[in-house]
mmCIF file as gemmi writes it, N, C-alpha and C atoms, coordinates in Angstrom:
data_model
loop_
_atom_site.group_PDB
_atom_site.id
_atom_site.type_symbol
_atom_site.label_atom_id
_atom_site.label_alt_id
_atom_site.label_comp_id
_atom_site.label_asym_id
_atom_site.label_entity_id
_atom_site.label_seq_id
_atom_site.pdbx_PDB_ins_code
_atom_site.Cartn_x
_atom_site.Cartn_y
_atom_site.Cartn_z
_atom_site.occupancy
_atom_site.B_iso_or_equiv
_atom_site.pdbx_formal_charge
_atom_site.auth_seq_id
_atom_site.auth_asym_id
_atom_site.pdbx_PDB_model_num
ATOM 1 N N . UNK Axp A 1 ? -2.388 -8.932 -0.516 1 0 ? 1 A 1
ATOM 2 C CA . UNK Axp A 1 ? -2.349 -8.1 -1.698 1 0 ? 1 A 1
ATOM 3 C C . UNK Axp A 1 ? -1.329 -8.67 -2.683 1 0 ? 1 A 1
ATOM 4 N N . UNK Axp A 2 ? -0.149 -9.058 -2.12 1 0 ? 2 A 1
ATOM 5 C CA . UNK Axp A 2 ? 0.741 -9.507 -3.42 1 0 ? 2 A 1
ATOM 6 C C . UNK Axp A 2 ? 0.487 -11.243 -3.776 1 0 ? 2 A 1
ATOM 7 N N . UNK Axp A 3 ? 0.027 -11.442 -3.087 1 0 ? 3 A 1
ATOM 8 C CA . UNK Axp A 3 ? -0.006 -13.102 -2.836 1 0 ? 3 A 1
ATOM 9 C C . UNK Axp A 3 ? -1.588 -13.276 -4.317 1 0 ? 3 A 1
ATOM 10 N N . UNK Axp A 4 ? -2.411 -12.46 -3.617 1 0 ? 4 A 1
ATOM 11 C CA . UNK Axp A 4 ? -3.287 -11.848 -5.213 1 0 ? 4 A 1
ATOM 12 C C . UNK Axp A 4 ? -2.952 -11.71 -6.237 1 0 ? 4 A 1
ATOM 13 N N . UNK Axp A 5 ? -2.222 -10.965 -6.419 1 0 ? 5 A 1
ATOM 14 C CA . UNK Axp A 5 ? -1.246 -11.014 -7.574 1 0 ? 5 A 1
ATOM 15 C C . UNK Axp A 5 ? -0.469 -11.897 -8.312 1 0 ? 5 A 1
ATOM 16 N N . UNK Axp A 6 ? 0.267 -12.561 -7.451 1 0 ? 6 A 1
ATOM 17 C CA . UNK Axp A 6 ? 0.833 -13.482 -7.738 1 0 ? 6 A 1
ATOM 18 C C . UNK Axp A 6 ? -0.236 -14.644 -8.242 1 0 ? 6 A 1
ATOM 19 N N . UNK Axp A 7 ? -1.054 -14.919 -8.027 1 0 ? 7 A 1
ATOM 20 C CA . UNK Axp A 7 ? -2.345 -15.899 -7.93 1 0 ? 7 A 1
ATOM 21 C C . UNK Axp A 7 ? -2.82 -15.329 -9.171 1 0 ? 7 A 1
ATOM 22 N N . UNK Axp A 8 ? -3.307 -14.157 -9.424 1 0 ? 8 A 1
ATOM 23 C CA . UNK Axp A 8 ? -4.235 -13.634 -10.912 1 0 ? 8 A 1
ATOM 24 C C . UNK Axp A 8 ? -3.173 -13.616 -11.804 1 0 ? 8 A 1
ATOM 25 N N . UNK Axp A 9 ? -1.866 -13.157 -11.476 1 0 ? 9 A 1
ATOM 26 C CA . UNK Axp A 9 ? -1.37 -13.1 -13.032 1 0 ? 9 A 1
ATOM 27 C C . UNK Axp A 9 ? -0.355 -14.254 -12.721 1 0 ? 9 A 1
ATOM 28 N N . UNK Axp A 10 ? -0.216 -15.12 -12.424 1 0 ? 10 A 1
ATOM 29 C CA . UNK Axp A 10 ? 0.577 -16.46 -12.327 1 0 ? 10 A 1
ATOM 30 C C . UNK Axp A 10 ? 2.327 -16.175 -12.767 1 0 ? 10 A 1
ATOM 31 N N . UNK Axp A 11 ? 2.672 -14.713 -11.524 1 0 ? 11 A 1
ATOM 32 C CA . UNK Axp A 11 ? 3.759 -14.405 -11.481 1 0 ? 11 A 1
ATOM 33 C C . UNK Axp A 11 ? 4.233 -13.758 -10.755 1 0 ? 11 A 1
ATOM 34 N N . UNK Axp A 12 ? 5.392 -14.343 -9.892 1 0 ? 12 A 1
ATOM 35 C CA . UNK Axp A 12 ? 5.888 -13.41 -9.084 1 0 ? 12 A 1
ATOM 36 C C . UNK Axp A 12 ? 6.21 -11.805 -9.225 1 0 ? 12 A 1
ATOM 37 N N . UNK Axp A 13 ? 6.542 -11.819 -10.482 1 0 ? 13 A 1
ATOM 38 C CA . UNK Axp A 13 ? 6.583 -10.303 -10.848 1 0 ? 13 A 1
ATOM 39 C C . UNK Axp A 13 ? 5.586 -9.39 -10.875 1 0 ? 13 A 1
ATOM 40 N N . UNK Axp A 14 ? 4.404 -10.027 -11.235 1 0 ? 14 A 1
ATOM 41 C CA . UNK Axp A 14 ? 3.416 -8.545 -10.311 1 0 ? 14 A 1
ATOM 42 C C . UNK Axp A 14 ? 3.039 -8.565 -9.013 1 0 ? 14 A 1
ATOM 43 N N . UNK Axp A 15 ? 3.641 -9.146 -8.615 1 0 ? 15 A 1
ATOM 44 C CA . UNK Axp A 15 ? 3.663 -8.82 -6.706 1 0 ? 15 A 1
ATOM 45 C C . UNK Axp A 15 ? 4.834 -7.701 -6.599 1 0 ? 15 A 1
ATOM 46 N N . UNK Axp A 16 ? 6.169 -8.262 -7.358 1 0 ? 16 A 1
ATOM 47 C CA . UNK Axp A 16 ? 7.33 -7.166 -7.16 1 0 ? 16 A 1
ATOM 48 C C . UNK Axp A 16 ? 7.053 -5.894 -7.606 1 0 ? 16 A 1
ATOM 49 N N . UNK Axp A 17 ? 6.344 -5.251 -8.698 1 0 ? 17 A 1
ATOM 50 C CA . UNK Axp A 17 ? 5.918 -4.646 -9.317 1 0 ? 17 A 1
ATOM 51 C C . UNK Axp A 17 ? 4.783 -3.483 -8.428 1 0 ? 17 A 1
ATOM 52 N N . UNK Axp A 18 ? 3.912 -4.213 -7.842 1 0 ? 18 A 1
ATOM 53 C CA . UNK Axp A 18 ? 3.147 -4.13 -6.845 1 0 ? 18 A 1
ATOM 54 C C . UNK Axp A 18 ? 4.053 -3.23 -5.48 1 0 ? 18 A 1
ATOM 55 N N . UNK Axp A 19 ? 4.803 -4.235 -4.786 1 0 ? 19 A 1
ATOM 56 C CA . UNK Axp A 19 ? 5.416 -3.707 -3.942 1 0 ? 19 A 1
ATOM 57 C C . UNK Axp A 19 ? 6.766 -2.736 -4.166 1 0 ? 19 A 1
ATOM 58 N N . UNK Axp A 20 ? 7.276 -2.68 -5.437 1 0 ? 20 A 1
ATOM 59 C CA . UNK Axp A 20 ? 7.779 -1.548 -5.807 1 0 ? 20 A 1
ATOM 60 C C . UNK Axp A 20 ? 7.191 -0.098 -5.787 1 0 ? 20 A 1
ATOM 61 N N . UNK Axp A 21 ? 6.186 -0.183 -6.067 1 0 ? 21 A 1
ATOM 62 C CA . UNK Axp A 21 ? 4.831 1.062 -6.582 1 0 ? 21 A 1
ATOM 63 C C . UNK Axp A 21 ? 4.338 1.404 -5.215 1 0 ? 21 A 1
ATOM 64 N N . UNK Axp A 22 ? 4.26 0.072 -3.667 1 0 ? 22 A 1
ATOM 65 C CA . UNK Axp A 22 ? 3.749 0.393 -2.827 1 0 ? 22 A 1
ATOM 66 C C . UNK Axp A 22 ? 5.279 1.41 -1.98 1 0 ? 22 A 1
ATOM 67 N N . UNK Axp A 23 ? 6.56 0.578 -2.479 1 0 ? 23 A 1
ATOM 68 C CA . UNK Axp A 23 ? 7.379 1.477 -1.417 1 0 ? 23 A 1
ATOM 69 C C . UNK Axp A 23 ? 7.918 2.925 -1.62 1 0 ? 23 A 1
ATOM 70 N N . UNK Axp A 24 ? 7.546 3.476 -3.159 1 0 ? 24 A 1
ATOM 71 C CA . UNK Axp A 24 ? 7.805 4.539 -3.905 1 0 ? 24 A 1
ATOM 72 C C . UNK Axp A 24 ? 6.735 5.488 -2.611 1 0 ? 24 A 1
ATOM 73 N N . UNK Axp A 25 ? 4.991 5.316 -2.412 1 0 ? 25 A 1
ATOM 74 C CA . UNK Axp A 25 ? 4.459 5.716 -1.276 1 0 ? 25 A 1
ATOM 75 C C . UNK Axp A 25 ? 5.524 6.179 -0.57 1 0 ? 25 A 1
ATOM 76 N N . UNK Axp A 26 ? 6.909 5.374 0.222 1 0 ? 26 A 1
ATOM 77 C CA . UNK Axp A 26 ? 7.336 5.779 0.912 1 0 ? 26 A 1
ATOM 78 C C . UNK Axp A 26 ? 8.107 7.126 1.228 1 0 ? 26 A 1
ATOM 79 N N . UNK Axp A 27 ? 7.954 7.914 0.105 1 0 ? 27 A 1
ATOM 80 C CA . UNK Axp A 27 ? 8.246 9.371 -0.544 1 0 ? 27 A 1
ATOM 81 C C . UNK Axp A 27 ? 7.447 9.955 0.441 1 0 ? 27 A 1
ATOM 82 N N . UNK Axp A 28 ? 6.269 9.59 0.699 1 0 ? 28 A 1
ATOM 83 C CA . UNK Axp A 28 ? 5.395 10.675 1.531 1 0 ? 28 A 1
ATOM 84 C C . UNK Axp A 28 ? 4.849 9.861 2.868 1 0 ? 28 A 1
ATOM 85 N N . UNK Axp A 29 ? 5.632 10.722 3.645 1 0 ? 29 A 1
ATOM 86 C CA . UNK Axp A 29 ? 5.268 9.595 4.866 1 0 ? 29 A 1
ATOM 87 C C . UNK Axp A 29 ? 3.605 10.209 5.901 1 0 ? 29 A 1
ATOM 88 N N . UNK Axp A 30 ? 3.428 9.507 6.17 1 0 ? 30 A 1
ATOM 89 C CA . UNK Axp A 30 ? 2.076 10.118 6.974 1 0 ? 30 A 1
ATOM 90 C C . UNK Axp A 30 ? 2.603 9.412 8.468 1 0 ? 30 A 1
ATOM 91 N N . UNK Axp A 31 ? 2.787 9.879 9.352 1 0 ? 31 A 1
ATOM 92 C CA . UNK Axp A 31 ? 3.187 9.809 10.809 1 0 ? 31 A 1
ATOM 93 C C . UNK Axp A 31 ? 2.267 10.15 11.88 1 0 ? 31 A 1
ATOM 94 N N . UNK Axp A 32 ? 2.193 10.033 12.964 1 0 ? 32 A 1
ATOM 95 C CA . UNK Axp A 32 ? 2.045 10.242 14.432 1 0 ? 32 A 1
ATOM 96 C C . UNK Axp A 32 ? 3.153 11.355 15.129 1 0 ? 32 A 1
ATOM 97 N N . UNK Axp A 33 ? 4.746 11.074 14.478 1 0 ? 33 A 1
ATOM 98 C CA . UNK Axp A 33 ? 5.473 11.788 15.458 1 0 ? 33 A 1
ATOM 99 C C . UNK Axp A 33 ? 6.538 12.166 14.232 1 0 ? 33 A 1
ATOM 100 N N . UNK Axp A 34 ? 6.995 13.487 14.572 1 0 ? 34 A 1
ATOM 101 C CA . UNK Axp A 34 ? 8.381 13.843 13.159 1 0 ? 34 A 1
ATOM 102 C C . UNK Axp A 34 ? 9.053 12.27 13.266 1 0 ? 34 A 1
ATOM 103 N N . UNK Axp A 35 ? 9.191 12.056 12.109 1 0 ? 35 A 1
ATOM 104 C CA . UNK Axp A 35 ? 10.67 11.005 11.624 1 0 ? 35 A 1
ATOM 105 C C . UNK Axp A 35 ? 11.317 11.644 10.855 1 0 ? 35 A 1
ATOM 106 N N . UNK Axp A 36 ? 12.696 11.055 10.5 1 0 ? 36 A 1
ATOM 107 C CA . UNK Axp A 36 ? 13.744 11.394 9.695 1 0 ? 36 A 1
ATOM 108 C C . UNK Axp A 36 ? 13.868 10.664 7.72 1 0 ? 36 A 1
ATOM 109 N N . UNK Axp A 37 ? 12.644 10.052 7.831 1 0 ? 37 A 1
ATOM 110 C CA . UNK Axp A 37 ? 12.794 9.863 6.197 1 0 ? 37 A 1
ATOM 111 C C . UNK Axp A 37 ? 11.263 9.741 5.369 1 0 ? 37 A 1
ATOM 112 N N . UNK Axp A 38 ? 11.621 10.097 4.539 1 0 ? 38 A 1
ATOM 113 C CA . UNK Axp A 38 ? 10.308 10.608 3.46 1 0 ? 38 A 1
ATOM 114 C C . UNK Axp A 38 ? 10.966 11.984 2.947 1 0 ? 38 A 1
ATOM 115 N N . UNK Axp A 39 ? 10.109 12.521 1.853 1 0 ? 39 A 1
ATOM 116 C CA . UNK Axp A 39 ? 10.602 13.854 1.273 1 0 ? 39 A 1
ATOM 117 C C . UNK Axp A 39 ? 9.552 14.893 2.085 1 0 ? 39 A 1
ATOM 118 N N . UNK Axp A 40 ? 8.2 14.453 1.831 1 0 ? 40 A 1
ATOM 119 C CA . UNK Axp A 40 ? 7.171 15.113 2.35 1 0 ? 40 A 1
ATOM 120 C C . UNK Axp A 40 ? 6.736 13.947 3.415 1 0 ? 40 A 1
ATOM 121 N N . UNK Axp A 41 ? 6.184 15.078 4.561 1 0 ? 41 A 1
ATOM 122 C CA . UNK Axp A 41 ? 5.932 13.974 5.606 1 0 ? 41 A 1
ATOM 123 C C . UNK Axp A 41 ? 4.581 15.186 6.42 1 0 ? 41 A 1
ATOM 124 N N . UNK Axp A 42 ? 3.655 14.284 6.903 1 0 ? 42 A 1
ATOM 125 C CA . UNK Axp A 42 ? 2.458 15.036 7.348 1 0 ? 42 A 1
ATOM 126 C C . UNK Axp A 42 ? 2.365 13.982 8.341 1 0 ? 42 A 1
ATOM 127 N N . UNK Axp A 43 ? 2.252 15.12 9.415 1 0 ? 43 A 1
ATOM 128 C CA . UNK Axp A 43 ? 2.257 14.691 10.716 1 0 ? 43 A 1
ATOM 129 C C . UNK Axp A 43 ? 0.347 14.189 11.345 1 0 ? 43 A 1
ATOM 130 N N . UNK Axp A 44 ? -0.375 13.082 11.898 1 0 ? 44 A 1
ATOM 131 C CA . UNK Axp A 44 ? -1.339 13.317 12.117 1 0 ? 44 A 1
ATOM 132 C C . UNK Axp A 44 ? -1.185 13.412 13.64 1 0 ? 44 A 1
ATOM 133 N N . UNK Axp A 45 ? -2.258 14.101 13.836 1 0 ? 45 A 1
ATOM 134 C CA . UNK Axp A 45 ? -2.052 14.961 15.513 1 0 ? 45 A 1
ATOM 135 C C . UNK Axp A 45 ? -3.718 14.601 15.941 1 0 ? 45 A 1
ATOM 136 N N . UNK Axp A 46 ? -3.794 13.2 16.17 1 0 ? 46 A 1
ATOM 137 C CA . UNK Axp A 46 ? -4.943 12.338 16.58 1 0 ? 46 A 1
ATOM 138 C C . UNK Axp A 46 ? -3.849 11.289 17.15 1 0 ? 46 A 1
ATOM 139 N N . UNK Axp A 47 ? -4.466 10.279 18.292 1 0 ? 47 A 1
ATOM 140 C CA . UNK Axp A 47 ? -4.036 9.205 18.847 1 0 ? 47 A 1
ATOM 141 C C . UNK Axp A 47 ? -5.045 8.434 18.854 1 0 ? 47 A 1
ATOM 142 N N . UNK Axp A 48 ? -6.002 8.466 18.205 1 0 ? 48 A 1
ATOM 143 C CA . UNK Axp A 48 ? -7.101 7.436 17.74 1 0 ? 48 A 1
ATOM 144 C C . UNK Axp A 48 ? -6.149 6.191 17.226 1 0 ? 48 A 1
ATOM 145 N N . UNK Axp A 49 ? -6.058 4.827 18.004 1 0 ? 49 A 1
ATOM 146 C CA . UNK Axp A 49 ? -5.598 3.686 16.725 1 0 ? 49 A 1
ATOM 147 C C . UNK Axp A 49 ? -6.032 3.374 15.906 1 0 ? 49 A 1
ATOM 148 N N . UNK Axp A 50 ? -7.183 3.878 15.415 1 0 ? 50 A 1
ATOM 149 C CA . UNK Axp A 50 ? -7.753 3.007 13.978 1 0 ? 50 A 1
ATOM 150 C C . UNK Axp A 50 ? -6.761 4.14 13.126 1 0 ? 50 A 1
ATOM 151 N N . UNK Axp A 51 ? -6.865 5.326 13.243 1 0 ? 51 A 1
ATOM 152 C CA . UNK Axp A 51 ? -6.241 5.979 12.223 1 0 ? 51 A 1
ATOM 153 C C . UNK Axp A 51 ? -4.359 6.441 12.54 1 0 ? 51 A 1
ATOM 154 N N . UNK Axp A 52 ? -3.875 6.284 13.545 1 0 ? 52 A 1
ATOM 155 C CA . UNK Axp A 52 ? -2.471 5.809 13.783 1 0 ? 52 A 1
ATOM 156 C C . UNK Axp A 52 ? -2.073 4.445 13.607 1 0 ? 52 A 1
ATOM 157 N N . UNK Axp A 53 ? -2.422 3.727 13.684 1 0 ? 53 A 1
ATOM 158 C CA . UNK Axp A 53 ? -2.616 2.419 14.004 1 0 ? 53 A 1
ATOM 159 C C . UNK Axp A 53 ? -1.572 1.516 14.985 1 0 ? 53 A 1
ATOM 160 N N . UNK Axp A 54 ? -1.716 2.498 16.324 1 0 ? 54 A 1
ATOM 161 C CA . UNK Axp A 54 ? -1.287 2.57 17.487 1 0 ? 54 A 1
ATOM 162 C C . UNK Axp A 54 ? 0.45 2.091 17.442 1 0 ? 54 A 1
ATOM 163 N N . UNK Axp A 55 ? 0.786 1.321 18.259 1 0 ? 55 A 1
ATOM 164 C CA . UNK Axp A 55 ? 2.286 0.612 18.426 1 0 ? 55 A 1
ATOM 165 C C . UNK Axp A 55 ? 2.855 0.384 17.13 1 0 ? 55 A 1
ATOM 166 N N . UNK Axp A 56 ? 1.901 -0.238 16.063 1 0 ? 56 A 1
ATOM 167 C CA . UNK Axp A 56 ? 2.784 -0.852 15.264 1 0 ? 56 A 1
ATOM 168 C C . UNK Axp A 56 ? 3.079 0.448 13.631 1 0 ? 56 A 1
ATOM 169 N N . UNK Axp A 57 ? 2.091 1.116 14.121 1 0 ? 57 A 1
ATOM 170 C CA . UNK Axp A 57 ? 2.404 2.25 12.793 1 0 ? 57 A 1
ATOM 171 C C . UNK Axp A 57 ? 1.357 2.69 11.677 1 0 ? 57 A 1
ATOM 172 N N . UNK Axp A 58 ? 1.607 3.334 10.926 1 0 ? 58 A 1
ATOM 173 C CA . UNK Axp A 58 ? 0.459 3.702 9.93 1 0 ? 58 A 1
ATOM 174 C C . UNK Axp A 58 ? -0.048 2.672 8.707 1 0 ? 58 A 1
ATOM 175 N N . UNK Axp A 59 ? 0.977 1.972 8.907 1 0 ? 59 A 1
ATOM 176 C CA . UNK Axp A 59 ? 0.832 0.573 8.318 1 0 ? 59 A 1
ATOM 177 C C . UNK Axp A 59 ? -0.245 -0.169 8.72 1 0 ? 59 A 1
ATOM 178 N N . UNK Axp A 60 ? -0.429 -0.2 9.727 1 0 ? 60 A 1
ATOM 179 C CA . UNK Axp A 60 ? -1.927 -0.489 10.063 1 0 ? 60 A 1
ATOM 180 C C . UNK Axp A 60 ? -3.296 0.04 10.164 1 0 ? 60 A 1
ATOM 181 N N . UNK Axp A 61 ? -2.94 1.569 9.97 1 0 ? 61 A 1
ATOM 182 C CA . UNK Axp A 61 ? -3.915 1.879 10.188 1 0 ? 61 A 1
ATOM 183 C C . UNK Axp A 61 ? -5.489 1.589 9.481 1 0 ? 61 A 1
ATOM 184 N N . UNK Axp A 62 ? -6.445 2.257 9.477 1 0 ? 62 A 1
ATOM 185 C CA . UNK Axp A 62 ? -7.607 2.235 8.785 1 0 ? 62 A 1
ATOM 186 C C . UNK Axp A 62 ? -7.26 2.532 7.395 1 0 ? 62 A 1
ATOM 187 N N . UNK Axp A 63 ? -6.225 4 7.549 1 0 ? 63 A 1
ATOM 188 C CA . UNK Axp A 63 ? -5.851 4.481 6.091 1 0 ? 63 A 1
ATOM 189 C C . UNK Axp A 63 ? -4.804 3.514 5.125 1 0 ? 63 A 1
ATOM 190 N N . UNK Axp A 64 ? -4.254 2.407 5.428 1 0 ? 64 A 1
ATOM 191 C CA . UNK Axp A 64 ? -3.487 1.598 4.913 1 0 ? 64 A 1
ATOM 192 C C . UNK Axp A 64 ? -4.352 0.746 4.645 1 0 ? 64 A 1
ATOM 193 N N . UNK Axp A 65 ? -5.438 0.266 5.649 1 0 ? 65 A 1
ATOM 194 C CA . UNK Axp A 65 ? -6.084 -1.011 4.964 1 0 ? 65 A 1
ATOM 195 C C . UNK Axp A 65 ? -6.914 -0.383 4.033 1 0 ? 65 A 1
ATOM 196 N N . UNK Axp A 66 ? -7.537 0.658 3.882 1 0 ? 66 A 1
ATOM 197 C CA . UNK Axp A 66 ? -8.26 1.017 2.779 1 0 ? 66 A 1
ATOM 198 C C . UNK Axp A 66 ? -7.416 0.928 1.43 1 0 ? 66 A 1
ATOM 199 N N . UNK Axp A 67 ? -6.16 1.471 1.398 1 0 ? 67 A 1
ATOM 200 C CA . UNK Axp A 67 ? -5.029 1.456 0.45 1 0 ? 67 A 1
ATOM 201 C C . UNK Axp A 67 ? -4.779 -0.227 -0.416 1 0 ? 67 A 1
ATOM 202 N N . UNK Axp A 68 ? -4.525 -1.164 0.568 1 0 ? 68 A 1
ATOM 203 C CA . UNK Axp A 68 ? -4.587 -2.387 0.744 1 0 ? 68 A 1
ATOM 204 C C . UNK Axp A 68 ? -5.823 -2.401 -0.328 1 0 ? 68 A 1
ATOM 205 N N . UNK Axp A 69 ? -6.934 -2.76 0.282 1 0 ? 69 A 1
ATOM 206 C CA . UNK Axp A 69 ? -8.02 -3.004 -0.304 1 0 ? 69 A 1
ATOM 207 C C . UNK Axp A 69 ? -8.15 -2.68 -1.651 1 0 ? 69 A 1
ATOM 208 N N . UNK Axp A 70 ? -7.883 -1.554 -1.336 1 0 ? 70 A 1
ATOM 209 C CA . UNK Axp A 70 ? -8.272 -0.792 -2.94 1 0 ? 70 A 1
ATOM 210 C C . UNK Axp A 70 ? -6.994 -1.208 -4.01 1 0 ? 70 A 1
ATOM 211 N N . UNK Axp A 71 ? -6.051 -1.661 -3.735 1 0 ? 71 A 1
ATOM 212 C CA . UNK Axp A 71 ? -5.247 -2.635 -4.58 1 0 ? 71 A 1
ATOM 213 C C . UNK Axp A 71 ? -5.819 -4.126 -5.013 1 0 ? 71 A 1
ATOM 214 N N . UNK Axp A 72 ? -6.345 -4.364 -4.068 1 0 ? 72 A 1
ATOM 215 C CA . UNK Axp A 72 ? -6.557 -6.223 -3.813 1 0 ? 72 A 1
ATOM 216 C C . UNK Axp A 72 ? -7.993 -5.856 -4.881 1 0 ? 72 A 1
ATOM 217 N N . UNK Axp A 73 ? -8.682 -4.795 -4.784 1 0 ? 73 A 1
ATOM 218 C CA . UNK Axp A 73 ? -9.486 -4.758 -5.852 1 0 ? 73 A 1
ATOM 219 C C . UNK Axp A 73 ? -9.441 -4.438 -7.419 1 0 ? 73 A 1
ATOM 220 N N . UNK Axp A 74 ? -8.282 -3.493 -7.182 1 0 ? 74 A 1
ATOM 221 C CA . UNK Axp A 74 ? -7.712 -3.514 -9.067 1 0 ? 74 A 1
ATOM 222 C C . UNK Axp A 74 ? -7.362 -5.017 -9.544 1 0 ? 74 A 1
ATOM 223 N N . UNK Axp A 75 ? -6.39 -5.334 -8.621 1 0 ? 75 A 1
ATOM 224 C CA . UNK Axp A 75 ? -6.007 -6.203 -9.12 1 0 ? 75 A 1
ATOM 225 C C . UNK Axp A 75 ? -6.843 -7.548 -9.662 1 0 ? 75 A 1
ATOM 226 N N . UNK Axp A 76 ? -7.957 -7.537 -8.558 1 0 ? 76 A 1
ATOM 227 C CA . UNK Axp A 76 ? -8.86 -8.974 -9.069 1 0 ? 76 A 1
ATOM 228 C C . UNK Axp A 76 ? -9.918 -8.33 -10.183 1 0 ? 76 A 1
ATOM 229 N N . UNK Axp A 77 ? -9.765 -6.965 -10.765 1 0 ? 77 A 1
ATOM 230 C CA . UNK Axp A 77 ? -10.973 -6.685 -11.671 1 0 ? 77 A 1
ATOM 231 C C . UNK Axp A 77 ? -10.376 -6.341 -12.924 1 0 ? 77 A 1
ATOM 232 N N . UNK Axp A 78 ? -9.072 -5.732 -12.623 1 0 ? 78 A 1
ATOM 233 C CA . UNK Axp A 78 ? -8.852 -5.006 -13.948 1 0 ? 78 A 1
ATOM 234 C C . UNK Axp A 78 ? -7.894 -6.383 -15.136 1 0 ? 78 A 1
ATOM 235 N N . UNK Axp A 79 ? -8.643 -5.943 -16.487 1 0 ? 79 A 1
ATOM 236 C CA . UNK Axp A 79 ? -8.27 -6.813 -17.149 1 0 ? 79 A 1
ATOM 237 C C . UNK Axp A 79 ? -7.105 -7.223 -17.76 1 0 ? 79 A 1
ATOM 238 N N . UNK Axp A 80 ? -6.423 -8.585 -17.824 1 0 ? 80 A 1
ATOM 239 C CA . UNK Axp A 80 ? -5.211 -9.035 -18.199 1 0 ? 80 A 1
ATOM 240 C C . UNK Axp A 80 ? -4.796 -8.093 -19.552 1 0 ? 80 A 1
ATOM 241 N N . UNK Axp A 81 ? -3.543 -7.808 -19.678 1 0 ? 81 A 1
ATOM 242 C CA . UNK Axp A 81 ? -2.868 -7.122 -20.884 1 0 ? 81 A 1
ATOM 243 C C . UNK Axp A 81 ? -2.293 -8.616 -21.517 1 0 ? 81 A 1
ATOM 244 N N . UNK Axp A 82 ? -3.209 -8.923 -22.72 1 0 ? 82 A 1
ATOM 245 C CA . UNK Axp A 82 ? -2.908 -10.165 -23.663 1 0 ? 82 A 1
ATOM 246 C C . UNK Axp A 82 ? -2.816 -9.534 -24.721 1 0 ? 82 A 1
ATOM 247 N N . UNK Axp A 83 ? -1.643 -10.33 -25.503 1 0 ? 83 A 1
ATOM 248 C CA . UNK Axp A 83 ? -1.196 -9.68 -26.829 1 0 ? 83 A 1
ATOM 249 C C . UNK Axp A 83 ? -2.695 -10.713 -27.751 1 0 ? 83 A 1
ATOM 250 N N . UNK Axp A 84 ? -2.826 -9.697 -28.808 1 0 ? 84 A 1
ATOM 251 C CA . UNK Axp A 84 ? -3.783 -9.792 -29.553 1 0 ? 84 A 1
ATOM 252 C C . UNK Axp A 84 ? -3.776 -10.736 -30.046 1 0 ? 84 A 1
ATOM 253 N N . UNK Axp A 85 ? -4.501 -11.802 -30.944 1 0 ? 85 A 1
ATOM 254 C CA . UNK Axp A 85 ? -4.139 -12.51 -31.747 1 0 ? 85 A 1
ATOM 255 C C . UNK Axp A 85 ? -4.724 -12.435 -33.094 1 0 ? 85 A 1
């Protein structure tokens, strides 16, 4: 996803930009088990790994790669902001 970015707009800064916007998400955490940080946090009460995304976290899950995706697709469609000429 940022490596996309970096590649379409020929700058590291919309990857940072990118992953700024992705860690703000981190306001609302979606979990498996209570944790101690996020403001709002929703617990899911399934042990399915596609949608926990087992050991390694929600970061993997199904619901992250859809998230993923659906970035990696703005980014390769939506059009460059060029000053007019």
């Amino acid at each position: 996803m940022y490596a996309i970015a970096v590649y379409r707009y020929h700058s590291i800064w919309a990857s940072v930009v990118i992953h700024m916007c992705w860690n703000l998400g981190g306001l609302f955490t979606i979990t498996n088990i209570e944790v101690d940080y996020g403001f709002v946090q929703y617990i899911i009460k399934s042990n399915h790994t596609l949608i926990t995304g087992g050991e390694y976290g929600v970061d993997a899950s199904i619901i992250s790669i859809l998230g993923y995706s659906l970035v990696i697709v703005v980014v390769l469609f939506i059009q460059k902001l060029e000053p007019s000429k």
